[in-house]
Structure formats: C-alpha cells, structure tokens
One Martini backbone bead per residue (centre of mass of N, CA, C, O) as a GRO file, in nm:
protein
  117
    1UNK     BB    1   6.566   6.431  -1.650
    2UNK     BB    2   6.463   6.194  -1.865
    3UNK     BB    3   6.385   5.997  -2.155
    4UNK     BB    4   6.198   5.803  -2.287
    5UNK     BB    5   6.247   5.471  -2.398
    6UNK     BB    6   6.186   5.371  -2.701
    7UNK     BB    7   6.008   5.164  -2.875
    8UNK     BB    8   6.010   4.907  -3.069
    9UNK     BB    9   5.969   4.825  -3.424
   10UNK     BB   10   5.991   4.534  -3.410
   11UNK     BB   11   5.760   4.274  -3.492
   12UNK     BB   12   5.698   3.984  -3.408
   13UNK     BB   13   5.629   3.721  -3.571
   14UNK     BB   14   5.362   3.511  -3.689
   15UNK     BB   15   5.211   3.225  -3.610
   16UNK     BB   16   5.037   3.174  -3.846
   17UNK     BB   17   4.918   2.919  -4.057
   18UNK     BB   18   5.025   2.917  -4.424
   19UNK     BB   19   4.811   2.803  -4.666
   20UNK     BB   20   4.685   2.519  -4.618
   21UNK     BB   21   4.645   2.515  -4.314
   22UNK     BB   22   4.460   2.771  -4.377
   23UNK     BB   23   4.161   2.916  -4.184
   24UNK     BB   24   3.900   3.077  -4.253
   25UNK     BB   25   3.731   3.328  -4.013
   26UNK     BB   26   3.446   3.448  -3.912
   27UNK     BB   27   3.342   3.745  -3.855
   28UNK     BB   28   3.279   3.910  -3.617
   29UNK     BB   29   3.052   4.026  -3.389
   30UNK     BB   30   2.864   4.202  -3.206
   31UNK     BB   31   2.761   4.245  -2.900
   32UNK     BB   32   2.430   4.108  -2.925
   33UNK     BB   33   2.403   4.034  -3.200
   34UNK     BB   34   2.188   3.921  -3.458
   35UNK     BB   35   2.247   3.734  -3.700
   36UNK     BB   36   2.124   3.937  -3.973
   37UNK     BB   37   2.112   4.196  -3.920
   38UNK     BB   38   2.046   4.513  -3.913
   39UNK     BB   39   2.240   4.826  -3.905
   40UNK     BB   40   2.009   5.017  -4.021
   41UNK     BB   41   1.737   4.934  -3.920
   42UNK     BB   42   1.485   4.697  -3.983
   43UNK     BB   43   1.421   4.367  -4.087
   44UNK     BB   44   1.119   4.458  -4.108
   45UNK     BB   45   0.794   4.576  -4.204
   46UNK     BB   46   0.548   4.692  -4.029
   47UNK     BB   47   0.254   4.626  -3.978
   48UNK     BB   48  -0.095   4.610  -3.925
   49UNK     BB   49  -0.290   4.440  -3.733
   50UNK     BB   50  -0.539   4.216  -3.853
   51UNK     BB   51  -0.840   4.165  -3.791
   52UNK     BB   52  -1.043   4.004  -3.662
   53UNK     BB   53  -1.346   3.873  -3.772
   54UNK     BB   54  -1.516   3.829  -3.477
   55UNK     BB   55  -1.415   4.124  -3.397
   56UNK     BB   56  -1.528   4.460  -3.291
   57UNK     BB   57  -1.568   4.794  -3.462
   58UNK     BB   58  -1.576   5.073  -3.502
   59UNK     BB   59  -1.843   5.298  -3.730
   60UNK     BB   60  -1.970   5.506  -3.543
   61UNK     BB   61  -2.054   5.818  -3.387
   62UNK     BB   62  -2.090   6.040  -3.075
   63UNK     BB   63  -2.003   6.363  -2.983
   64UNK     BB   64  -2.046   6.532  -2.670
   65UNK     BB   65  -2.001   6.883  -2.548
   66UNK     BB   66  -2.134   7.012  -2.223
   67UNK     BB   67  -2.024   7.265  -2.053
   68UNK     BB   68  -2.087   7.451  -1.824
   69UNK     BB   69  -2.160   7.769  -1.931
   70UNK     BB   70  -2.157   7.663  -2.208
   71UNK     BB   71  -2.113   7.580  -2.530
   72UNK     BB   72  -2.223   7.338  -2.719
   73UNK     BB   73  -2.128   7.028  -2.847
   74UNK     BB   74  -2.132   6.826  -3.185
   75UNK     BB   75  -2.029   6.493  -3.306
   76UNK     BB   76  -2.096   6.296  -3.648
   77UNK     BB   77  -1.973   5.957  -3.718
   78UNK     BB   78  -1.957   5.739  -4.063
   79UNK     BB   79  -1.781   5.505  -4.274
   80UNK     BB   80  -1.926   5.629  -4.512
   81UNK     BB   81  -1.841   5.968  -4.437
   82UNK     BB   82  -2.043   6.079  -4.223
   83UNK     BB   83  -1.950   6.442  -4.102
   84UNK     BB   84  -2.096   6.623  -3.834
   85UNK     BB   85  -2.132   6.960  -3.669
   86UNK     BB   86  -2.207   7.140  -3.371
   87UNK     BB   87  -2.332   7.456  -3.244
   88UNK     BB   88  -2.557   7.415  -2.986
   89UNK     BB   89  -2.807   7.331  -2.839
   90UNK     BB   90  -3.027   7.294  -3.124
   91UNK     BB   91  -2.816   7.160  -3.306
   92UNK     BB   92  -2.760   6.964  -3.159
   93UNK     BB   93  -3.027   6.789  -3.106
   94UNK     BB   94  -3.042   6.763  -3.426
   95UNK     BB   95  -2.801   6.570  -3.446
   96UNK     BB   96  -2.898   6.349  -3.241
   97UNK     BB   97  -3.176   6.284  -3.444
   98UNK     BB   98  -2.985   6.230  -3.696
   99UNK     BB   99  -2.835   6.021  -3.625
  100UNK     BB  100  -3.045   5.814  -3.510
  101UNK     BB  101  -3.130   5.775  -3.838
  102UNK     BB  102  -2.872   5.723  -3.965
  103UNK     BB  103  -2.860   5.411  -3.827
  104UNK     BB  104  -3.071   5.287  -4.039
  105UNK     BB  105  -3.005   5.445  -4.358
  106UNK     BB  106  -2.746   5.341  -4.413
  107UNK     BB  107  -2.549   5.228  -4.674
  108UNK     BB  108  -2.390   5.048  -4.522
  109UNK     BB  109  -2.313   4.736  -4.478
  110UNK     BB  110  -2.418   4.516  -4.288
  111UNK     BB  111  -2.347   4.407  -3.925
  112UNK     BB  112  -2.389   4.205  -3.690
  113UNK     BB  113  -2.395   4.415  -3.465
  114UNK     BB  114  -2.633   4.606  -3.610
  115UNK     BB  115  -2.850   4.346  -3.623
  116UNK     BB  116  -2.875   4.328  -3.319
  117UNK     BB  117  -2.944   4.629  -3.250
   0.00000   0.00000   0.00000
C-alpha cells in the first residue's frame, strides 16, 4: 500500500476587493439570535406586575385542617402583622371566634372590598 500525497501548502490569493473599492461588512450574528440580544443573561430585569387597582387581592385569611381522627389545627393571619395559629379542638374554636372579632377591629385602612362586606 501507497501513503497518501500530501495536499499543497501555498493556497491562491484571494480575490477580494482591497484599498478604498473595500467595504467593510458587519459580523455575521448567530442563527436565530436576536439582534442586540444579550450573550448570556435576560436583556432587561423581570419585575412582578403591579396589580392593577380595580382588581381585588387577598388581605387574610382563616386556614382550619381538620382531619377525621385526628387534632384539628388552624392558622389566621391579616396584612395588618396578625398571625396566630392554634392546635385543638377548643384552641381552634376560639382562634375562628377571634378571627371574625379581628375583621372589625383591624388597624389597617378600610378597602373597597372589606367596606362592602
């Protein structure tokens, strides 16, 4: 068996343009990819969108878990600060009663939603 001929080394000039007929042509971008677009990371900072003020969010709430057999537990709490969580039967009873006492005197300011109900 023979060895493969070497391929040449000298490779022919190039034909392109040089001097002033030379104009010069901007970087190719990848496939794909977005003009200005950022290599690696977000091109702007996600931020939560603000609710919009017509519509209505939750201000607190009463969770009561009462599995058969089993100790009830319940957690209350209000944008005020106030969370309380109980565990029992008469525990709960008296968080659900203090709860509803809670929705009256709270200090947070009246909202449309809390003024209608």
């Amino acid at each position: 068996m023979t060895a493969p001929r070497p391929l040449p080394l000298n490779s022919p000039t190039p034909t392109t343009p040089t001097g002033e007929d030379a104009v010069p042509s901007a970087p190719p971008t990848a496939g794909g990819e977005p003009e200005g677009a950022a290599r690696k990371g977000v091109v702007v900072a996600l931020r939560p969108k603000p609710r919009p003020t017509g519509q209505r969010y939750q201000v607190g709430g009463l969770h009561v878990i009462a599995p058969p057999r089993r100790t009830p537990r319940a957690r209350s709490w209000c944008v005020c600060g106030r969370d309380r969580t109980a565990t029992g039967t008469a525990a709960v009873l008296a968080l659900v009663a203090e709860h509803t006492d809670h929705r009256t005197t709270c200090p947070r300011p009246a909202t449309e939603g809390r003024a209608a109900a």
